[in-house]
N, CA, C and O atoms as a Tinker XYZ file with bonds, in Angstrom:
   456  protein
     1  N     10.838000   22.481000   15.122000    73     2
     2  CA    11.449000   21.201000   15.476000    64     1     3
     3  C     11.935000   20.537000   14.198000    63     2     4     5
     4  O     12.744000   21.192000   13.542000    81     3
     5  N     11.581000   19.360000   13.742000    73     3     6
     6  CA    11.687000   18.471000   12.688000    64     5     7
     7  C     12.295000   17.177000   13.009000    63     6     8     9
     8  O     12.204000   16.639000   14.113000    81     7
     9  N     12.811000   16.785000   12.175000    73     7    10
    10  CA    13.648000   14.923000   12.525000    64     9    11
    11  C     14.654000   14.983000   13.251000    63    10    12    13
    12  O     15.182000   16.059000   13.532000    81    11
    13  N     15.107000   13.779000   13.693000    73    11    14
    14  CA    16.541000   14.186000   14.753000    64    13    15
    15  C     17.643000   14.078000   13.549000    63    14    16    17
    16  O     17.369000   13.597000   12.449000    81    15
    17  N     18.707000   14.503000   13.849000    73    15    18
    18  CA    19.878000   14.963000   13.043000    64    17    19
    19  C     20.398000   13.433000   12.408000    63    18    20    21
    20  O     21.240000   13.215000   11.536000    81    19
    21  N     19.646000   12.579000   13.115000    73    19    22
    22  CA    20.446000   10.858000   12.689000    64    21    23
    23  C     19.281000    9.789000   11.832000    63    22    24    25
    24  O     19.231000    8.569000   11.678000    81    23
    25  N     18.359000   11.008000   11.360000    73    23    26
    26  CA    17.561000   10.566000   10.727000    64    25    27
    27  C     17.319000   11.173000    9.148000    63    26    28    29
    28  O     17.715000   12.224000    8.643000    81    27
    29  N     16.293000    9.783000    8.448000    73    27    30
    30  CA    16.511000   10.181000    6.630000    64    29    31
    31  C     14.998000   10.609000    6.465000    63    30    32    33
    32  O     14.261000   10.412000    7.431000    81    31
    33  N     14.566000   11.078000    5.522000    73    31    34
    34  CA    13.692000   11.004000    5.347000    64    33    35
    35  C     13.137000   10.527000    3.607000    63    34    36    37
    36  O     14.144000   10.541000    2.900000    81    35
    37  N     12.306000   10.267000    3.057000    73    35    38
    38  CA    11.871000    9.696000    1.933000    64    37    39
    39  C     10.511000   10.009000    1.580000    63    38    40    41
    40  O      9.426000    9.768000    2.109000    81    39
    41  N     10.908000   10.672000    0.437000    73    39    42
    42  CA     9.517000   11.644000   -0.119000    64    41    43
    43  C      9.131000   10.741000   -1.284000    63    42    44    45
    44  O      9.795000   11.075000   -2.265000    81    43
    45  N      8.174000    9.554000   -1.600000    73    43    46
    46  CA     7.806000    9.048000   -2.712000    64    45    47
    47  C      7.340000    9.430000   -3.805000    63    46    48    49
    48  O      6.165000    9.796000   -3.807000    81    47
    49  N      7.935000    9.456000   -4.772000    73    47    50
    50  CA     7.346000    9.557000   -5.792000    64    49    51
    51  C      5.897000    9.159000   -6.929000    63    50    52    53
    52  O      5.811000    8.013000   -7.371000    81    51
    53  N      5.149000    9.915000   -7.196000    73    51    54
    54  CA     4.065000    9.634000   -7.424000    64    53    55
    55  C      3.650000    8.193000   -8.894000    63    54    56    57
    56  O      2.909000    7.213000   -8.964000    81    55
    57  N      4.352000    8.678000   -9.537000    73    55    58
    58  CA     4.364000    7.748000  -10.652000    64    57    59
    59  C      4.955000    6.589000  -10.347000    63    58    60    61
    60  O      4.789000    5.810000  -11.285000    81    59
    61  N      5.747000    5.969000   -9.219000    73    59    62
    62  CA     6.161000    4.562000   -9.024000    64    61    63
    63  C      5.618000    3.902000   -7.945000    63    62    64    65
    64  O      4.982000    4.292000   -6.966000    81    63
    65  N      6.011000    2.783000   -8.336000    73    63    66
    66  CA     5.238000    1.746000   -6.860000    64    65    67
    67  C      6.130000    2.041000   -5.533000    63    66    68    69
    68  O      7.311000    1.852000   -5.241000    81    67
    69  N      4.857000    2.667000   -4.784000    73    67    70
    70  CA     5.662000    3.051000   -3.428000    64    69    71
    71  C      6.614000    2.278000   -2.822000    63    70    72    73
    72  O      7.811000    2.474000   -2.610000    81    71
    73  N      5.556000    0.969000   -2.473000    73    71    74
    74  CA     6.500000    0.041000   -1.900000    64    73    75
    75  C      7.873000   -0.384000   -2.267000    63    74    76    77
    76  O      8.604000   -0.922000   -1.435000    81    75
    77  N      8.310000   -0.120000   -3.703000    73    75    78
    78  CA     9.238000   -1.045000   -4.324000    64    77    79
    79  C     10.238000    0.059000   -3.859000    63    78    80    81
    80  O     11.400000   -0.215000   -3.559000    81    79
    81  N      9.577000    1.688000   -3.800000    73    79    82
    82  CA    10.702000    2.894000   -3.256000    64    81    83
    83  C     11.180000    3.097000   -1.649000    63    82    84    85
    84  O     12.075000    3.622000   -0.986000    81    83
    85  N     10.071000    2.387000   -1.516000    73    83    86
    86  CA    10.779000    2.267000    0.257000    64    85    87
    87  C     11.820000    0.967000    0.143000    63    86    88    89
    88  O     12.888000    1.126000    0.733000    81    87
    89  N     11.595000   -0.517000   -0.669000    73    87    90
    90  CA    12.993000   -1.179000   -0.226000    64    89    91
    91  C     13.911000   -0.604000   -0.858000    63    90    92    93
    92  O     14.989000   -0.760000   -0.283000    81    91
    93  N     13.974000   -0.051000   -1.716000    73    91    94
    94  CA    14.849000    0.703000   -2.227000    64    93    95
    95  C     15.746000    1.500000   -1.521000    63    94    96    97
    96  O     16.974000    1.586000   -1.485000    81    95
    97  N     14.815000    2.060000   -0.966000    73    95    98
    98  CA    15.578000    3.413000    0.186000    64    97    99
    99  C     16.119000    2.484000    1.253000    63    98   100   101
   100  O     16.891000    3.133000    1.959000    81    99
   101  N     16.052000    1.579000    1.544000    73    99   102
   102  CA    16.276000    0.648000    2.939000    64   101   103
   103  C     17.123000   -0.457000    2.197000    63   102   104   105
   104  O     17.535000   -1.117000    3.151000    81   103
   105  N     17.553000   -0.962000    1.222000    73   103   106
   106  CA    18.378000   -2.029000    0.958000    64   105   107
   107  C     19.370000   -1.739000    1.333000    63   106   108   109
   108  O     19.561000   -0.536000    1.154000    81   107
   109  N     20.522000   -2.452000    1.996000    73   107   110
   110  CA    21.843000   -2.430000    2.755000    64   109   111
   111  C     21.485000   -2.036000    3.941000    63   110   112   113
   112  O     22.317000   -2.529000    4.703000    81   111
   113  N     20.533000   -1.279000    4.695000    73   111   114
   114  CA    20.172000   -1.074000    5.752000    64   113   115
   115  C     19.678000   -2.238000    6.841000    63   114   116   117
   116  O     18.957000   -3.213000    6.628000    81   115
   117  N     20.282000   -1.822000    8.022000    73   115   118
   118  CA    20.078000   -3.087000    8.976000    64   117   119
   119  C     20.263000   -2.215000   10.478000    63   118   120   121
   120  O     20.813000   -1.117000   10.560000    81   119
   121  N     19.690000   -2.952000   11.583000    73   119   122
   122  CA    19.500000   -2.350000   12.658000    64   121   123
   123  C     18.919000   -1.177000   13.160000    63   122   124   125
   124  O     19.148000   -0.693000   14.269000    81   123
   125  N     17.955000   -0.620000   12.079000    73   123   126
   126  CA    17.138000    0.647000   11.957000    64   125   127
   127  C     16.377000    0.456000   13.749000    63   126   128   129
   128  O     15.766000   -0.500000   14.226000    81   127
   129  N     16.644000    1.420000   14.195000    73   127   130
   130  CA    15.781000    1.653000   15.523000    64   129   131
   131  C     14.167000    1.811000   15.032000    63   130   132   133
   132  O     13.227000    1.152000   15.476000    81   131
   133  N     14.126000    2.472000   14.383000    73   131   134
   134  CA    12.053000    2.942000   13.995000    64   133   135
   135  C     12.376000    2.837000   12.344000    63   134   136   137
   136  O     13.351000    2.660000   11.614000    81   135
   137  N     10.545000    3.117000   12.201000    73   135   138
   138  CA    10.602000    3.487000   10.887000    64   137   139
   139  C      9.027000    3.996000   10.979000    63   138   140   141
   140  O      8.124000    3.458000   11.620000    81   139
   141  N      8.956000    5.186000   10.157000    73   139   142
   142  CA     7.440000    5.887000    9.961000    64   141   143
   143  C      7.271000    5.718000    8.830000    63   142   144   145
   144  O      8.103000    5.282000    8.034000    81   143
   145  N      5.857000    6.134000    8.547000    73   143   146
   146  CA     5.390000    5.856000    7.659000    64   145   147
   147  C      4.122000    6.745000    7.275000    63   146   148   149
   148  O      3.186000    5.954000    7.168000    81   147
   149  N      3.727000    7.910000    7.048000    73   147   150
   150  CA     3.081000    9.201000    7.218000    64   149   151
   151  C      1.840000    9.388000    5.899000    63   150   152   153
   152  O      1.949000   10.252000    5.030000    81   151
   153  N      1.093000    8.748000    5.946000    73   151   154
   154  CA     0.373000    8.776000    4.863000    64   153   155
   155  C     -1.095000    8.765000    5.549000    63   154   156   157
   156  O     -1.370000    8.942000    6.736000    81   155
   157  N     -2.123000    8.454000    4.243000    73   155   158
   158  CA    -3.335000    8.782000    4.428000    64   157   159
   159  C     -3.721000    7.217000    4.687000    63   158   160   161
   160  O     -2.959000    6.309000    4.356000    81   159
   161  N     -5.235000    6.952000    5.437000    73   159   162
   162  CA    -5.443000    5.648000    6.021000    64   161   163
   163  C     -6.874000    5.833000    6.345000    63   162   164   165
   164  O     -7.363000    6.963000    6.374000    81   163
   165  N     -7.742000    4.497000    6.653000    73   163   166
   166  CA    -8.862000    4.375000    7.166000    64   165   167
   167  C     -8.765000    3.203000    8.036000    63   166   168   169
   168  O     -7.636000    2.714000    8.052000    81   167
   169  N     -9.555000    2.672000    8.695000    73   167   170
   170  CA   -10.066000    1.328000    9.199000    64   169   171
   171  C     -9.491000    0.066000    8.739000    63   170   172   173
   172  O    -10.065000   -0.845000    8.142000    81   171
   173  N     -8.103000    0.159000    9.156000    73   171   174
   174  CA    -7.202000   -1.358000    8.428000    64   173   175
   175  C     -6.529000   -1.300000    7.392000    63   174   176   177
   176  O     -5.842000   -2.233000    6.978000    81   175
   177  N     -6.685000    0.192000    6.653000    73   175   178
   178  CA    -6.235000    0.472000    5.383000    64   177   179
   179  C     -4.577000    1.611000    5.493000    63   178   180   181
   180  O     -4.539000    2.629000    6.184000    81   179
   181  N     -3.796000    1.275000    4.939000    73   179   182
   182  CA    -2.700000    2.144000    4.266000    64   181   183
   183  C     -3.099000    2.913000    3.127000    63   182   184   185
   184  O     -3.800000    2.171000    2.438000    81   183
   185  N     -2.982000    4.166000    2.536000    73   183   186
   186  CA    -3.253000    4.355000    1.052000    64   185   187
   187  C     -1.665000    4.689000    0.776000    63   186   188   189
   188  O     -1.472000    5.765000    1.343000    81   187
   189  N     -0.964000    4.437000    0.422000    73   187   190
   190  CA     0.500000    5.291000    0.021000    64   189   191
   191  C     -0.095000    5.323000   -2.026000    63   190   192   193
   192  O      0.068000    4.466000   -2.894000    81   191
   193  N     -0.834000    6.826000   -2.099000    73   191   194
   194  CA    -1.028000    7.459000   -2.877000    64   193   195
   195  C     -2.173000    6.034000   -4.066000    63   194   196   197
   196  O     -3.199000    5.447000   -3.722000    81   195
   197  N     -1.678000    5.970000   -4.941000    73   195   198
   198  CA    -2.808000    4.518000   -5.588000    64   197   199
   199  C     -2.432000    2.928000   -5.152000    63   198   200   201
   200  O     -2.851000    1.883000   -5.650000    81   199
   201  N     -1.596000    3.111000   -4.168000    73   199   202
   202  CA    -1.379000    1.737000   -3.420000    64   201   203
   203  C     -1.629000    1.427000   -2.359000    63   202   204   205
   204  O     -1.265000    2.235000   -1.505000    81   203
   205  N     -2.269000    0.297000   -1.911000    73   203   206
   206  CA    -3.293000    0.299000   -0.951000    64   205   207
   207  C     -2.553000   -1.057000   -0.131000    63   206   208   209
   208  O     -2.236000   -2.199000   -0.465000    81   207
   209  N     -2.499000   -0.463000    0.780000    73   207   210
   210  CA    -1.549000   -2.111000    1.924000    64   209   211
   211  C     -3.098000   -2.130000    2.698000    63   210   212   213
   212  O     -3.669000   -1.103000    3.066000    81   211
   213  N     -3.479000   -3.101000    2.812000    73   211   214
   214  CA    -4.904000   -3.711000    3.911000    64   213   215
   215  C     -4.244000   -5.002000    4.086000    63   214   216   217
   216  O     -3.155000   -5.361000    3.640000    81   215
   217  N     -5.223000   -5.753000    4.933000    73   215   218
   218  CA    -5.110000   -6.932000    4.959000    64   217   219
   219  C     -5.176000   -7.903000    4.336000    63   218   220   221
   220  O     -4.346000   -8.812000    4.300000    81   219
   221  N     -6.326000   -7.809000    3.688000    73   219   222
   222  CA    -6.451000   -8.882000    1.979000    64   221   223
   223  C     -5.171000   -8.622000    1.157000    63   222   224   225
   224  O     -4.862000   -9.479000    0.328000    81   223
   225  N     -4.480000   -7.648000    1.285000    73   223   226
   226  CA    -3.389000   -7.607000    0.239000    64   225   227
   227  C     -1.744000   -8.012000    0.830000    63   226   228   229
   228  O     -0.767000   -8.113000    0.090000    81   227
   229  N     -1.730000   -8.217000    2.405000    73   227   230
   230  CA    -0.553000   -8.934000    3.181000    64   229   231
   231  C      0.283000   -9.856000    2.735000    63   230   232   233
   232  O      1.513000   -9.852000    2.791000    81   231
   233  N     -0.714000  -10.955000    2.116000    73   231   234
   234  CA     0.190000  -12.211000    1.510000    64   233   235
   235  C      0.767000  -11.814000    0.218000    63   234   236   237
   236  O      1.833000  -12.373000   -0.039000    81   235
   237  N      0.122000  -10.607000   -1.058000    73   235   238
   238  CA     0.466000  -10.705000   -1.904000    64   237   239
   239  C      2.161000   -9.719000   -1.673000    63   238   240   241
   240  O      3.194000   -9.697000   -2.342000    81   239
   241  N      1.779000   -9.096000   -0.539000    73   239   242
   242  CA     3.235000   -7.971000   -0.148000    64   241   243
   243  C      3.896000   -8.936000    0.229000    63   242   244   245
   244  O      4.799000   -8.800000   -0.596000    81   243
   245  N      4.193000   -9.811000    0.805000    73   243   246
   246  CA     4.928000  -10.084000    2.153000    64   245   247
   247  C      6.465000  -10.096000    1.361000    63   246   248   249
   248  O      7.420000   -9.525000    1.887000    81   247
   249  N      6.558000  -10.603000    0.423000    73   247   250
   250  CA     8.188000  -10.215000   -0.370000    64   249   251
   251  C      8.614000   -8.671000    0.005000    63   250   252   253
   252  O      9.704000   -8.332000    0.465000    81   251
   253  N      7.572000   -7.872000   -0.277000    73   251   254
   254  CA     8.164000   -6.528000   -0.256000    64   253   255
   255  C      8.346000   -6.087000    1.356000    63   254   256   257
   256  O      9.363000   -5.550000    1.795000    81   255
   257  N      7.087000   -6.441000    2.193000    73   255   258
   258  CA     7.081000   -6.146000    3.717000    64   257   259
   259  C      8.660000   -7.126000    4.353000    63   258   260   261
   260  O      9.547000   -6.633000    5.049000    81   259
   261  N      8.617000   -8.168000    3.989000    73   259   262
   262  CA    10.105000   -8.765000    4.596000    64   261   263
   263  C     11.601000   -8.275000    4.378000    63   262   264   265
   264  O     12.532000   -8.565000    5.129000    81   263
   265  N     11.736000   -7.109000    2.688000    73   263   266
   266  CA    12.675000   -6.565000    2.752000    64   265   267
   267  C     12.817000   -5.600000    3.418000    63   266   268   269
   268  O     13.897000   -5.214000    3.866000    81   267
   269  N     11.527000   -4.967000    3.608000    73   267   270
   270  CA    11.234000   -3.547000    4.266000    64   269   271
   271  C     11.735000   -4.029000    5.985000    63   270   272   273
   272  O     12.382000   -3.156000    6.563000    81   271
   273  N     11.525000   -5.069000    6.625000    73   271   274
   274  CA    11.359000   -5.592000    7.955000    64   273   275
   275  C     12.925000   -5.854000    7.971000    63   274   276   277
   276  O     13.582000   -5.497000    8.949000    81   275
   277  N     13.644000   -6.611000    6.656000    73   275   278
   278  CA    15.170000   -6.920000    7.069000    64   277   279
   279  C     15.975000   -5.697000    7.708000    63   278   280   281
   280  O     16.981000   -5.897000    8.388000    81   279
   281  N     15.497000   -4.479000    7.464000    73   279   282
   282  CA    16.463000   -3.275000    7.619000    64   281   283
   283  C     16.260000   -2.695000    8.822000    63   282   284   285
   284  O     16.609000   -1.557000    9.136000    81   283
   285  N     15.442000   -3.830000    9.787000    73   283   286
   286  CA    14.909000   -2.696000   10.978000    64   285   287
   287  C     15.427000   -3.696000   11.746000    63   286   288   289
   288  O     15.315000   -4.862000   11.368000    81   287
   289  N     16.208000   -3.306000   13.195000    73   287   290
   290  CA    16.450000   -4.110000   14.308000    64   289   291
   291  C     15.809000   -4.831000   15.580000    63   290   292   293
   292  O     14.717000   -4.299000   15.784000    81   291
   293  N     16.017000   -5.647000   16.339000    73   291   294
   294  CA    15.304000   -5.946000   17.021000    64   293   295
   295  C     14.725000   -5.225000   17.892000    63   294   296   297
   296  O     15.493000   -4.712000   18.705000    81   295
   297  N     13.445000   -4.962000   18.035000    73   295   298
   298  CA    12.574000   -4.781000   18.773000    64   297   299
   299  C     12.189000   -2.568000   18.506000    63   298   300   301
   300  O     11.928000   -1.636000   19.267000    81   299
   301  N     12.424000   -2.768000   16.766000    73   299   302
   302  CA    12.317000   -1.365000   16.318000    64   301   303
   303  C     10.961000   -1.390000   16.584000    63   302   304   305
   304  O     10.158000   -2.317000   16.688000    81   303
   305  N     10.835000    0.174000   16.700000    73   303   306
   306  CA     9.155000    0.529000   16.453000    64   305   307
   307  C      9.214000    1.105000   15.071000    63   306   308   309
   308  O     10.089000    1.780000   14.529000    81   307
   309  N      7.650000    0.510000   14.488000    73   307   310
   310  CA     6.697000    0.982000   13.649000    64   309   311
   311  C      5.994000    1.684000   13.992000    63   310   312   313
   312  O      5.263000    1.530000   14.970000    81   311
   313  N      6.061000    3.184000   12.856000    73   311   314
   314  CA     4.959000    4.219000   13.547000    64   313   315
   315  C      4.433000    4.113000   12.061000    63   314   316   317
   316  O      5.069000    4.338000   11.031000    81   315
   317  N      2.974000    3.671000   12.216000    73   315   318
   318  CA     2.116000    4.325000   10.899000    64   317   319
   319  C      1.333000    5.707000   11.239000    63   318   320   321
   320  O      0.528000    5.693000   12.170000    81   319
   321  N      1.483000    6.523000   10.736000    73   319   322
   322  CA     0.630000    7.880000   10.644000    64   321   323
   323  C     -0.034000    7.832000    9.619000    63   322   324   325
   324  O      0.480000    8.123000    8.539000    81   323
   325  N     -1.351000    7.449000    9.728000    73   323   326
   326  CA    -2.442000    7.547000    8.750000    64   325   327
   327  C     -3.719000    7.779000    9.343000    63   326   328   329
   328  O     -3.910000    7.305000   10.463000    81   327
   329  N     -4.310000    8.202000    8.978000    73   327   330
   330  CA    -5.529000    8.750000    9.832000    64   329   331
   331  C     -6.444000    7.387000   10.203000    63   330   332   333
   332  O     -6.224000    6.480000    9.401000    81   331
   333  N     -7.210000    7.123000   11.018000    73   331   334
   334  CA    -7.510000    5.880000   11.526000    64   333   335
   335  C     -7.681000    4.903000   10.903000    63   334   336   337
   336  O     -8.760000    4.345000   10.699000    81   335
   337  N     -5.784000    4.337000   10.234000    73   335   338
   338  CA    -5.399000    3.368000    9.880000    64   337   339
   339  C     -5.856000    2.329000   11.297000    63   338   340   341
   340  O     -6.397000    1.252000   11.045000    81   339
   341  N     -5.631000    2.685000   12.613000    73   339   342
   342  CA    -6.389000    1.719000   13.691000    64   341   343
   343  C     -7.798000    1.469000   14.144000    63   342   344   345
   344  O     -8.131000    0.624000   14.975000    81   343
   345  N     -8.755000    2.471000   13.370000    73   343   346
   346  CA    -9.900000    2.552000   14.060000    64   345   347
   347  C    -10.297000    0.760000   13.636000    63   346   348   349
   348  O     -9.856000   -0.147000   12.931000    81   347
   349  N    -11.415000    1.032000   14.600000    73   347   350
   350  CA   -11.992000   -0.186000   14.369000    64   349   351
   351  C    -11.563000   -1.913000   14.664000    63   350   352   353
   352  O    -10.572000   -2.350000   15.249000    81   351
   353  N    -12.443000   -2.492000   14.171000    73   351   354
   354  CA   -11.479000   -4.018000   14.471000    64   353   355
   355  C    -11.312000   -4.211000   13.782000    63   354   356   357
   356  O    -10.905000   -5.367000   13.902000    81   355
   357  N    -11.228000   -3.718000   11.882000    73   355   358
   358  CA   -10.677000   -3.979000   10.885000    64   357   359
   359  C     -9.396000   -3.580000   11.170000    63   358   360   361
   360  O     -8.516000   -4.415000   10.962000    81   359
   361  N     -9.023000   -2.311000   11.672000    73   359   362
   362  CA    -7.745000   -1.860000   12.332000    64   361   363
   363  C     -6.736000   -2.455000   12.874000    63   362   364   365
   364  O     -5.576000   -2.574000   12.479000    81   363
   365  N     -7.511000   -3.003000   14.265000    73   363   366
   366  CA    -7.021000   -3.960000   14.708000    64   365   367
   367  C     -6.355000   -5.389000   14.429000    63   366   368   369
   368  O     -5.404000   -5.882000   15.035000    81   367
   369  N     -7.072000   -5.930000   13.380000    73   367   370
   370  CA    -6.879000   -7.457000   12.655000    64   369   371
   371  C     -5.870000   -7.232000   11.722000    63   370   372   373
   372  O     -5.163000   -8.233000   11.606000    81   371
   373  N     -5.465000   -6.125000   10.875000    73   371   374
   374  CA    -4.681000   -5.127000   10.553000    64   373   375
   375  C     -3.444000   -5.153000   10.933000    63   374   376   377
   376  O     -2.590000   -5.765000   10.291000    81   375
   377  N     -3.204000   -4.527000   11.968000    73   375   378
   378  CA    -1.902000   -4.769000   12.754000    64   377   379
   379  C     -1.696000   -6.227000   13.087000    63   378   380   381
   380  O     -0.681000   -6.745000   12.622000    81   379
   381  N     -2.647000   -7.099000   13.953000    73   379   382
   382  CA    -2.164000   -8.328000   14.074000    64   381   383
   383  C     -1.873000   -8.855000   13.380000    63   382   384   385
   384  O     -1.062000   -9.720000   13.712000    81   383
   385  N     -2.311000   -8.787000   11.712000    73   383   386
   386  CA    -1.770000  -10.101000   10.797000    64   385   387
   387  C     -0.367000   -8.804000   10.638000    63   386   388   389
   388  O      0.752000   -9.183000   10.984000    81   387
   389  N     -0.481000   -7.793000   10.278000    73   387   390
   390  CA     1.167000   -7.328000   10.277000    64   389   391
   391  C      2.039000   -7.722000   10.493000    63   390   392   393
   392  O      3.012000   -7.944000    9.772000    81   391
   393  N      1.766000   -7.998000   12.184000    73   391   394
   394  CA     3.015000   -8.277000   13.261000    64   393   395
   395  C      3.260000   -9.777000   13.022000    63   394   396   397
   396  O      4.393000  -10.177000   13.287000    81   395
   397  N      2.288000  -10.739000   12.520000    73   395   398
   398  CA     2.471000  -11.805000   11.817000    64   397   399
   399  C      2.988000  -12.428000   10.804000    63   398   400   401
   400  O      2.900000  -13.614000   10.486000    81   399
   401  N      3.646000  -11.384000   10.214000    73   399   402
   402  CA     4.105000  -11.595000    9.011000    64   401   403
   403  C      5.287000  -12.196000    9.235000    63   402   404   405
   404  O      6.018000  -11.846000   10.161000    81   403
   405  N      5.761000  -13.739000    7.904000    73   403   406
   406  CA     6.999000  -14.760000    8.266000    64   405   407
   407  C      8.354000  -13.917000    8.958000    63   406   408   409
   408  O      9.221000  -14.501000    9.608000    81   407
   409  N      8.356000  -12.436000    8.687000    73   407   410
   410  CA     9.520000  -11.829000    9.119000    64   409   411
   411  C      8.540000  -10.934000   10.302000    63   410   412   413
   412  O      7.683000  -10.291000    9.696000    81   411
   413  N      8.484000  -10.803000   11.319000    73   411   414
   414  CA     7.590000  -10.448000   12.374000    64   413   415
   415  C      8.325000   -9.472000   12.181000    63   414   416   417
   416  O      9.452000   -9.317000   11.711000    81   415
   417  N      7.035000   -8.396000   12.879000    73   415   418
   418  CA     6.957000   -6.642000   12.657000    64   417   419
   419  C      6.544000   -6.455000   14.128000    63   418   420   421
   420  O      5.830000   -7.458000   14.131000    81   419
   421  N      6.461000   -6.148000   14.939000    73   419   422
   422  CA     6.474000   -6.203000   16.047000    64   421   423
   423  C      5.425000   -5.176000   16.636000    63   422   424   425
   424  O      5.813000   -4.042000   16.913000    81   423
   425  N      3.969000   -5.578000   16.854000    73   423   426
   426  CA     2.607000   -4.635000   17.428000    64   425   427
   427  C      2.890000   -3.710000   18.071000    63   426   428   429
   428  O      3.737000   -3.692000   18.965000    81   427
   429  N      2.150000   -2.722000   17.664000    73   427   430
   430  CA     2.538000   -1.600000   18.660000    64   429   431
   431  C      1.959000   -2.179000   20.173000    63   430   432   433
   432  O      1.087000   -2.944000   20.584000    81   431
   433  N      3.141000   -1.209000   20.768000    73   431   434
   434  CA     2.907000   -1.165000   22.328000    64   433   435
   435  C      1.374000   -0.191000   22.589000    63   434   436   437
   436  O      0.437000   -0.412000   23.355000    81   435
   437  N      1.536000    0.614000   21.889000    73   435   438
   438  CA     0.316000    1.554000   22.510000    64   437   439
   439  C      0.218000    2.272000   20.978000    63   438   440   441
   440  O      1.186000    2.633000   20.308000    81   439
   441  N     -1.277000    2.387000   20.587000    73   439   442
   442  CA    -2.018000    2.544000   19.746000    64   441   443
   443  C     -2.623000    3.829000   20.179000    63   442   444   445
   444  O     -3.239000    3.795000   21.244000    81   443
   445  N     -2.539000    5.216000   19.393000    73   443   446
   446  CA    -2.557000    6.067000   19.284000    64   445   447
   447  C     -2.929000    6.984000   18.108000    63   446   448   449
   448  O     -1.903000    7.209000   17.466000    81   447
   449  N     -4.067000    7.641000   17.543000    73   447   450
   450  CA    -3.892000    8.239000   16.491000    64   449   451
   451  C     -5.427000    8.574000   16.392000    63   450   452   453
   452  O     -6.240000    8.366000   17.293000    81   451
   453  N     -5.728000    9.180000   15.036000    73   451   454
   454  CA    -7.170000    9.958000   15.208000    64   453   455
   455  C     -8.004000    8.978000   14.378000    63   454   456
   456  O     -9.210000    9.171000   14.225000    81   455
């Protein structure tokens, strides 16, 4: 199988700040249907390699999460693939302040993953 033919993909580089390479990859971009996000995770936690998105660290992103959010359209889905980035109710509180963020990210419909 693999991606559909109308899709990019973005392999980060280890030595830079992830986040700053995803707006990167997404600046001028607008009306994005989805966006994934395929990394390693625990209980509320993102790891994208030595950078860590949780919840305690939301407010200090939200510059970077709002450019990342400008490039996606209304009512895109977010897929995080991280290993039980949802478990738990740290998980949970997790996504809700997400979807909270001044540029809203929009909760998943259905929560799924190991």
């Amino acid at each position: 199988a693999g991606p559909p033919d109308n899709s990019n993909t973005l392999i980060l580089f280890a030595l830079r700040d992830h986040l700053r390479q995803i707006e990167e990859a997404l600046s001028g971009e607008r009306n994005l249907g989805s966006f994934h996000i395929i990394s390693h995770g625990s209980g509320g936690t993102l790891y994208l390699d030595n950078d860590v998105v949780d919840h305690s660290r939301l407010s200090a992103l939200r510059g970077a999460l709002d450019r990342i959010a400008a490039a996606l359209g209304a009512g895109a889905d977010i897929l995080l693939c991280g290993c039980n980035v949802l478990a738990m109710a740290t998980g949970e509180t997790f996504i809700e302040a997400l979807a909270k963020q001044p540029t809203p990210m929009s909760p998943p419909r259905e929560i799924d993953g190991g």
